[in-house]
PDB file as gemmi writes it, atoms N, CA and C in Angstrom:
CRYST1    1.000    1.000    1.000  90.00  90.00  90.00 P 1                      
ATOM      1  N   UNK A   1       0.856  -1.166   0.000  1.00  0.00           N  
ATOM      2  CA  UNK A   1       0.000   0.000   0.000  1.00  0.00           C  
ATOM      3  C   UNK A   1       0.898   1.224   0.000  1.00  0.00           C  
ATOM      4  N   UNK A   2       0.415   2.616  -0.018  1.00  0.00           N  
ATOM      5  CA  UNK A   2       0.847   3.815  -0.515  1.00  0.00           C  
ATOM      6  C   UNK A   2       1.439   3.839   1.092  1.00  0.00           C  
ATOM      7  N   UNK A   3       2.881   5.029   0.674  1.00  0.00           N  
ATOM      8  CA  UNK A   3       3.111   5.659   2.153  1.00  0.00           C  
ATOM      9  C   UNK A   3       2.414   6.595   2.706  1.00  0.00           C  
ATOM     10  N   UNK A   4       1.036   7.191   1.940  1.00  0.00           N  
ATOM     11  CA  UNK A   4       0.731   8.115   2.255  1.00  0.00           C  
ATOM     12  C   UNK A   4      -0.936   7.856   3.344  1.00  0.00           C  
ATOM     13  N   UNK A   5      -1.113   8.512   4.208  1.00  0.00           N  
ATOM     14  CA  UNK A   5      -2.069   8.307   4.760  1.00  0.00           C  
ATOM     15  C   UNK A   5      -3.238   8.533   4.456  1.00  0.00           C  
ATOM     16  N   UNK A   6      -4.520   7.530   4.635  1.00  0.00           N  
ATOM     17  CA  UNK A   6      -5.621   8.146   4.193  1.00  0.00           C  
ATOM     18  C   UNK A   6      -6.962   8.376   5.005  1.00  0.00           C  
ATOM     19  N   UNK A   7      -8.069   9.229   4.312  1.00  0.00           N  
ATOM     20  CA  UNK A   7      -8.541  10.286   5.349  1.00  0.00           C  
ATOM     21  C   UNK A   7     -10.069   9.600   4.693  1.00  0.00           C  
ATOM     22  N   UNK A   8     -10.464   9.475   6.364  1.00  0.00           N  
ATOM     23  CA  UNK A   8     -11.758   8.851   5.754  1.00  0.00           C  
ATOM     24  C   UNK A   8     -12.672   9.336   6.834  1.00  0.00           C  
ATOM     25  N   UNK A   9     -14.024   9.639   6.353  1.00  0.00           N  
ATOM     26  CA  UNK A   9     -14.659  10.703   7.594  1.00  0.00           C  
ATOM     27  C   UNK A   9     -13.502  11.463   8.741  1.00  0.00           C  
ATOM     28  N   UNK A  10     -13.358  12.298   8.490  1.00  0.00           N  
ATOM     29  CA  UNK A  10     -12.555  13.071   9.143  1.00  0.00           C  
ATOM     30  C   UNK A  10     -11.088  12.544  10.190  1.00  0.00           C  
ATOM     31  N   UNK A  11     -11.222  11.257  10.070  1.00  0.00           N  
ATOM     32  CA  UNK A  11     -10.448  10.541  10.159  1.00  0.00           C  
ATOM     33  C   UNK A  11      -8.836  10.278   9.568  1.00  0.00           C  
ATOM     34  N   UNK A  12      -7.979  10.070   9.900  1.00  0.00           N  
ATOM     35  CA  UNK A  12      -6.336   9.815   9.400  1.00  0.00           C  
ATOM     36  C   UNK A  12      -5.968   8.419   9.570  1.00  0.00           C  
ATOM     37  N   UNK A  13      -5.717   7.389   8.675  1.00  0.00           N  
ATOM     38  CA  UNK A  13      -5.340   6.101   9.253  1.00  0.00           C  
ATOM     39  C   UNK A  13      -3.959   5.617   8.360  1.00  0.00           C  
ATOM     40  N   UNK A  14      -3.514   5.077   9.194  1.00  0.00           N  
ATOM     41  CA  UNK A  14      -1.908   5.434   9.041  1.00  0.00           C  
ATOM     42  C   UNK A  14      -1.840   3.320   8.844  1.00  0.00           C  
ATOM     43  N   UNK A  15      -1.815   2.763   7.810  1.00  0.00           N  
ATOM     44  CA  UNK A  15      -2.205   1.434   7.426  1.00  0.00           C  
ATOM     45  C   UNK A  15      -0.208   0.968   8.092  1.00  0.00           C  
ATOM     46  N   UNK A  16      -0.288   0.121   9.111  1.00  0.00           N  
ATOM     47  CA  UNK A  16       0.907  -0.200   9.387  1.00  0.00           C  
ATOM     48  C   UNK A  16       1.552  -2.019   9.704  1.00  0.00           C  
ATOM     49  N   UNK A  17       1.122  -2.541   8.945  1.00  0.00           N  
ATOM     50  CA  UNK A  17       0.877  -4.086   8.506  1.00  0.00           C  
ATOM     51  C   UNK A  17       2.751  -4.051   8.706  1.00  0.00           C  
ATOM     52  N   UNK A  18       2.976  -5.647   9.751  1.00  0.00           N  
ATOM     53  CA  UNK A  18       3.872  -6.104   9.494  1.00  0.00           C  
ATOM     54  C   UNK A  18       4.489  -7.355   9.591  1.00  0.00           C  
ATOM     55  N   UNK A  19       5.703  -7.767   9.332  1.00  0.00           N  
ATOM     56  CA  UNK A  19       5.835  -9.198   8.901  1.00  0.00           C  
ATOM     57  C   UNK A  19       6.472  -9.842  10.276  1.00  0.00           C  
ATOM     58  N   UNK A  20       5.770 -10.753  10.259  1.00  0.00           N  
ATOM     59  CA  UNK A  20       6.163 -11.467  11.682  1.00  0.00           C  
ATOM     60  C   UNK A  20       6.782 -12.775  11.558  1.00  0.00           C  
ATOM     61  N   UNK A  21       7.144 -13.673  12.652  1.00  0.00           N  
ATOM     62  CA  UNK A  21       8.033 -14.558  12.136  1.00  0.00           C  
ATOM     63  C   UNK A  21       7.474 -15.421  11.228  1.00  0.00           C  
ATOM     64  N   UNK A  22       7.941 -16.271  10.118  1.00  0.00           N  
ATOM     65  CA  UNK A  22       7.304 -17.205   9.708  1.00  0.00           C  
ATOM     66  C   UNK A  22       6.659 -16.611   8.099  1.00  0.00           C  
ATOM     67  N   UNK A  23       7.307 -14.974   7.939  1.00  0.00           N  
ATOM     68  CA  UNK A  23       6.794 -14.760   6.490  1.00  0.00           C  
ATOM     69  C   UNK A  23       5.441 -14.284   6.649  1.00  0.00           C  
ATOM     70  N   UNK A  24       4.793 -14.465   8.044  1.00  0.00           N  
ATOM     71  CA  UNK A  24       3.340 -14.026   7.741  1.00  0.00           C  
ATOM     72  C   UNK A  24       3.450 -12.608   8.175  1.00  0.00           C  
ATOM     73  N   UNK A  25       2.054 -11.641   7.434  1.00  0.00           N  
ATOM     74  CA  UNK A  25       1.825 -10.438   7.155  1.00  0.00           C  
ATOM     75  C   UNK A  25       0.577 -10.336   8.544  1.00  0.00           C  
ATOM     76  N   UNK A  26       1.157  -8.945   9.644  1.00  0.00           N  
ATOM     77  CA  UNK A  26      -0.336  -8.928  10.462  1.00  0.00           C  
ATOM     78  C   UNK A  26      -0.635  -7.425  10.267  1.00  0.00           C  
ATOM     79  N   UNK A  27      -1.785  -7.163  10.277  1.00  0.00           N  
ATOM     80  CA  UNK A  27      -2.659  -6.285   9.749  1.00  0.00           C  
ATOM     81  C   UNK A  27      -2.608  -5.326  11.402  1.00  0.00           C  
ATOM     82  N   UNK A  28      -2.079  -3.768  10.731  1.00  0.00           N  
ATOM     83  CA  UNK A  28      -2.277  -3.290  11.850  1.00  0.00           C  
ATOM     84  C   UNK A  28      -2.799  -1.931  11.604  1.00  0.00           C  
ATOM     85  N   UNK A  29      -3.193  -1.249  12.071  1.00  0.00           N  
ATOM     86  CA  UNK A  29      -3.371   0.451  11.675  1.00  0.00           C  
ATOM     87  C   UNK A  29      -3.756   0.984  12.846  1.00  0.00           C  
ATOM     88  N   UNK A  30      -2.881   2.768  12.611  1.00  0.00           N  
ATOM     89  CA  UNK A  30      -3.405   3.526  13.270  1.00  0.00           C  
ATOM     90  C   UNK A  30      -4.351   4.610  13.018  1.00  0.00           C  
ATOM     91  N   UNK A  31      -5.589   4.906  13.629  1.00  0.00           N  
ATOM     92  CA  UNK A  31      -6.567   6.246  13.351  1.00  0.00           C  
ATOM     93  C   UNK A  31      -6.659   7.156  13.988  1.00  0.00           C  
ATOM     94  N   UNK A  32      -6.068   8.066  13.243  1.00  0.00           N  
ATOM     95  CA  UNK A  32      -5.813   9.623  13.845  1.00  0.00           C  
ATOM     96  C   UNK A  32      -6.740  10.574  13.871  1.00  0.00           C  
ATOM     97  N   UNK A  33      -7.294  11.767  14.921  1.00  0.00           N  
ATOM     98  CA  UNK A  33      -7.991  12.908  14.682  1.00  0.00           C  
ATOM     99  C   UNK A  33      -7.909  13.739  15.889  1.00  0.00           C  
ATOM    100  N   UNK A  34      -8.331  15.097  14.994  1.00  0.00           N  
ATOM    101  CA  UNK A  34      -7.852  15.857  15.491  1.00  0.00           C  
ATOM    102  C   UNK A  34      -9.073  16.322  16.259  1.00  0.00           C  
ATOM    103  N   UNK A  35      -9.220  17.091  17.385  1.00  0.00           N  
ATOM    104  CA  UNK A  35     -10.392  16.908  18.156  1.00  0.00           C  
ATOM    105  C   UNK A  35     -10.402  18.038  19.589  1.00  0.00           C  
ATOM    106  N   UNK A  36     -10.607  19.035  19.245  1.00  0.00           N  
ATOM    107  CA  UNK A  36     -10.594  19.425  21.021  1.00  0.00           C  
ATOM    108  C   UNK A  36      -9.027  20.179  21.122  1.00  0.00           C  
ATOM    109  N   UNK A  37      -8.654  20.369  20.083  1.00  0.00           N  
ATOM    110  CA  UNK A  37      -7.047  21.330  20.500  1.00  0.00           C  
ATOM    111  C   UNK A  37      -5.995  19.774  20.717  1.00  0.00           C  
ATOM    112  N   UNK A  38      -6.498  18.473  20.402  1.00  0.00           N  
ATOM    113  CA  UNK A  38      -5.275  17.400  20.921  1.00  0.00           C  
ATOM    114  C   UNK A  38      -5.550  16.786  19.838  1.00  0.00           C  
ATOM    115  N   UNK A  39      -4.518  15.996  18.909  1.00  0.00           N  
ATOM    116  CA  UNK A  39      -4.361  14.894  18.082  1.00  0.00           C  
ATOM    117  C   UNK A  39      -4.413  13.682  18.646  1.00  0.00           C  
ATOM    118  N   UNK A  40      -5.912  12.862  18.711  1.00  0.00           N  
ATOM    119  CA  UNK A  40      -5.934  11.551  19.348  1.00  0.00           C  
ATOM    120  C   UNK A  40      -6.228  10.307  18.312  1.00  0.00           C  
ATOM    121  N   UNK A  41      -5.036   9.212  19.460  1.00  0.00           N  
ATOM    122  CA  UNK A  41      -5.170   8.254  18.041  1.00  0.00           C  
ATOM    123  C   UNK A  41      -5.430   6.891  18.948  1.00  0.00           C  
ATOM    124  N   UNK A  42      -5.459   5.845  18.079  1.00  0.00           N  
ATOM    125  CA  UNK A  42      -6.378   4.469  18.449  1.00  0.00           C  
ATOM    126  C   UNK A  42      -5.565   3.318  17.256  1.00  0.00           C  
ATOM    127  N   UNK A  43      -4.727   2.838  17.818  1.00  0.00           N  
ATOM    128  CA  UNK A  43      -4.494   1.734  17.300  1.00  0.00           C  
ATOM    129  C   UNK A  43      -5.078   0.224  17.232  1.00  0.00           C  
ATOM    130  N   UNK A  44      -5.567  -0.518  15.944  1.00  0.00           N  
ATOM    131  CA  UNK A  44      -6.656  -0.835  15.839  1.00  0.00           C  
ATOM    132  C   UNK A  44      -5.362  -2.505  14.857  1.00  0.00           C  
ATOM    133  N   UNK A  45      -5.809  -3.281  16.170  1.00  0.00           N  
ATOM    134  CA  UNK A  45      -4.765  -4.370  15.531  1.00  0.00           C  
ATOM    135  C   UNK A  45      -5.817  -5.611  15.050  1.00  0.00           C  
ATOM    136  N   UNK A  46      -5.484  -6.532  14.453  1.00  0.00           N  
ATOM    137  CA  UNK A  46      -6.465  -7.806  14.066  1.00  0.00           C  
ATOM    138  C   UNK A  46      -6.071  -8.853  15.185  1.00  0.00           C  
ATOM    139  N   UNK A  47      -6.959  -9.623  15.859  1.00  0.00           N  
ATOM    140  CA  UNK A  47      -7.525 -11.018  16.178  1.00  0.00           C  
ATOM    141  C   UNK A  47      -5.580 -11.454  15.910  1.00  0.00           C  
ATOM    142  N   UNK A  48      -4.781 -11.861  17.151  1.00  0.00           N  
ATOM    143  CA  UNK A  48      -4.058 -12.423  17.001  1.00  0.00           C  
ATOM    144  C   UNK A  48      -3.505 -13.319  15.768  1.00  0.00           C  
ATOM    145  N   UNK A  49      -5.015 -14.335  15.657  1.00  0.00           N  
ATOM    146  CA  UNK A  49      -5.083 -15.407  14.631  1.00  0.00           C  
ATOM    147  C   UNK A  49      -5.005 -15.398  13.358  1.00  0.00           C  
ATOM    148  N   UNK A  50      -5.240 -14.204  12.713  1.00  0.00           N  
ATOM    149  CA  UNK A  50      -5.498 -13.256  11.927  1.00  0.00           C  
ATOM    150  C   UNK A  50      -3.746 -12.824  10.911  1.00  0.00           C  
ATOM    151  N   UNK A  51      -3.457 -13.816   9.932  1.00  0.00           N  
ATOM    152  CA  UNK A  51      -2.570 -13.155   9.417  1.00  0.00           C  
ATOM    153  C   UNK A  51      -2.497 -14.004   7.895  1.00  0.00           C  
ATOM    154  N   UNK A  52      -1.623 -12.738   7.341  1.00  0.00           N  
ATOM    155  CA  UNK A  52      -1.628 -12.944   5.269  1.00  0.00           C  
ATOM    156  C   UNK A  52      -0.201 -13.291   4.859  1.00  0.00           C  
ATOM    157  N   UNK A  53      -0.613 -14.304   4.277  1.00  0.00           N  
ATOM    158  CA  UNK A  53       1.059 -14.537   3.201  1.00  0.00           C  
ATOM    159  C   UNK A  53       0.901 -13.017   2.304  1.00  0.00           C  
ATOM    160  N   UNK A  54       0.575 -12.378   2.101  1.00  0.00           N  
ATOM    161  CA  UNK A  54       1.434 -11.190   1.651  1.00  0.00           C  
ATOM    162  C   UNK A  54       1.462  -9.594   2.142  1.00  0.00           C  
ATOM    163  N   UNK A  55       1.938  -8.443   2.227  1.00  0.00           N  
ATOM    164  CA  UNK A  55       1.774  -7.212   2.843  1.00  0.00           C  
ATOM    165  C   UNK A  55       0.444  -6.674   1.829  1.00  0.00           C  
ATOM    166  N   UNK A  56       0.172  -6.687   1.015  1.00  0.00           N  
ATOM    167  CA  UNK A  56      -0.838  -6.382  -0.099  1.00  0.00           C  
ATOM    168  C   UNK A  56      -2.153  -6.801   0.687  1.00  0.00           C  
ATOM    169  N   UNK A  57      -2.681  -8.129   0.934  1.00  0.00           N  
ATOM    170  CA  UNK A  57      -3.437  -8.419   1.976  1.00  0.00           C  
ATOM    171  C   UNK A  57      -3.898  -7.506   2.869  1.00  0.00           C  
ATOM    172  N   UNK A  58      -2.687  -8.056   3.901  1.00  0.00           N  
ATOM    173  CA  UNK A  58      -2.645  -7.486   5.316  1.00  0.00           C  
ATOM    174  C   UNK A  58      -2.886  -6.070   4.959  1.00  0.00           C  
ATOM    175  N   UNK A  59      -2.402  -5.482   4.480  1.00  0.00           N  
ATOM    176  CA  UNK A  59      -2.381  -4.076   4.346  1.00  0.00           C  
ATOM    177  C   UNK A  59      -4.175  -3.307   4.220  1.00  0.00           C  
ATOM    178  N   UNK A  60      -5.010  -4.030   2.900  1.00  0.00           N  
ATOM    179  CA  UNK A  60      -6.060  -3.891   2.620  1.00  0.00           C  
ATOM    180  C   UNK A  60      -6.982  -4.625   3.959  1.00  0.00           C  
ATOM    181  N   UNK A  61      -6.506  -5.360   4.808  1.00  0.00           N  
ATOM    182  CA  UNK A  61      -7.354  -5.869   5.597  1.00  0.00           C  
ATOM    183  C   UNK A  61      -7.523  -4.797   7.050  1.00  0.00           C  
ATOM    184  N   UNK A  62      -5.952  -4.360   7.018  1.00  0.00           N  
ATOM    185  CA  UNK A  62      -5.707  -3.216   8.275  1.00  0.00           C  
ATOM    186  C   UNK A  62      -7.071  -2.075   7.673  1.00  0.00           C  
ATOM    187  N   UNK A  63      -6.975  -1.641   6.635  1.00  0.00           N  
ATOM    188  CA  UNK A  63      -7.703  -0.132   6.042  1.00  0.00           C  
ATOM    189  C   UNK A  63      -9.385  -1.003   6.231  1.00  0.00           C  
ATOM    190  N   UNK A  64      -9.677  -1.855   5.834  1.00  0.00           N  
ATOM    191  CA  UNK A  64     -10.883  -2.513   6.165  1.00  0.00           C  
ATOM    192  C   UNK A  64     -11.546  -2.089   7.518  1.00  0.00           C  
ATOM    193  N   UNK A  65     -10.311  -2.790   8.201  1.00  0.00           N  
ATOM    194  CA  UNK A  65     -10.676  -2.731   9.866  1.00  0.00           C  
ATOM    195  C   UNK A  65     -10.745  -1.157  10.293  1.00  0.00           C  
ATOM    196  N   UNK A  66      -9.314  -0.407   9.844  1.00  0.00           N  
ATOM    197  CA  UNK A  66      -9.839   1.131  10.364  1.00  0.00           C  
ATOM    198  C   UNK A  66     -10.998   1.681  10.168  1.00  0.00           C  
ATOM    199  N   UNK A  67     -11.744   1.337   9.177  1.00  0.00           N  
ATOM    200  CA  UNK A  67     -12.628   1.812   8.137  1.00  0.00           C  
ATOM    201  C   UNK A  67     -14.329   1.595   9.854  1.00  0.00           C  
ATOM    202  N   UNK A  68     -14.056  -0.281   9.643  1.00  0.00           N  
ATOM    203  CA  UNK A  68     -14.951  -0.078  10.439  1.00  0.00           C  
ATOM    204  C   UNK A  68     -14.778  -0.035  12.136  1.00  0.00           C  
ATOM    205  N   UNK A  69     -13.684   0.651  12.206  1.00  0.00           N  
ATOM    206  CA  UNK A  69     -13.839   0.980  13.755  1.00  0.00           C  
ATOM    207  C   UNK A  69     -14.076   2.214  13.953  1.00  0.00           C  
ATOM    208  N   UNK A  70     -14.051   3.138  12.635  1.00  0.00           N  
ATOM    209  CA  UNK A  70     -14.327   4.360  12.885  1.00  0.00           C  
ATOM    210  C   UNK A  70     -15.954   4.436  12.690  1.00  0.00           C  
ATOM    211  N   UNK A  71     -16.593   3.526  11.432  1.00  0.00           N  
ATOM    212  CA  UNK A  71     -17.974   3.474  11.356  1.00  0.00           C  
ATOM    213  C   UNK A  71     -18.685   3.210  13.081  1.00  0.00           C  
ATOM    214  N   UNK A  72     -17.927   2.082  13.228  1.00  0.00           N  
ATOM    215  CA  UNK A  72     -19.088   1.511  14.854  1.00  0.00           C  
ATOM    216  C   UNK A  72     -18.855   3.144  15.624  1.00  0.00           C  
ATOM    217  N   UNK A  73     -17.446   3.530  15.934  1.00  0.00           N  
ATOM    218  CA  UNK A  73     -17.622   4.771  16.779  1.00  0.00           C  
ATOM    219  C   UNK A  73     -18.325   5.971  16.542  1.00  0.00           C  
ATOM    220  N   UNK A  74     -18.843   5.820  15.144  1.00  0.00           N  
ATOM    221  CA  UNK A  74     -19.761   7.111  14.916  1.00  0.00           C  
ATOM    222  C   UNK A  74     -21.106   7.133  15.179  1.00  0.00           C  
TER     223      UNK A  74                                                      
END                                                                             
């Protein structure tokens, strides 16, 4: 995925998928906003069990998940 961050309902999620032992890909991201004079963020990891033979995956699965942790919190 892109290095660049993306902005989804007012939201910043910073897609940060990485490779753990064994070649497998775990899906991680952070969601940023700005709120009240403070930049608050929420790191939003997958289900231990939860991992991709490739960063392409993982990556699209992290932005999935940011996607809906920002939906349930709204």
């Amino acid at each position: 995925m892109s290095e660049a961050d993306i902005e989804y309902r007012g939201h910043i999620i910073d897609v940060q998928s990485f490779e753990s032992e064994g070649k497998w890909w775990r899906p991680k991201a952070v969601v940023s906003i700005y709120h009240g004079g403070t930049v608050h963020t929420k790191m939003v990891a997958a289900p231990i069990d939860v991992m991709f033979d490739s960063e392409v995956a993982a990556d699209t699965y992290s932005l999935e998940m940011a996607k809906k942790w920002i939906d349930d919190k709204s």
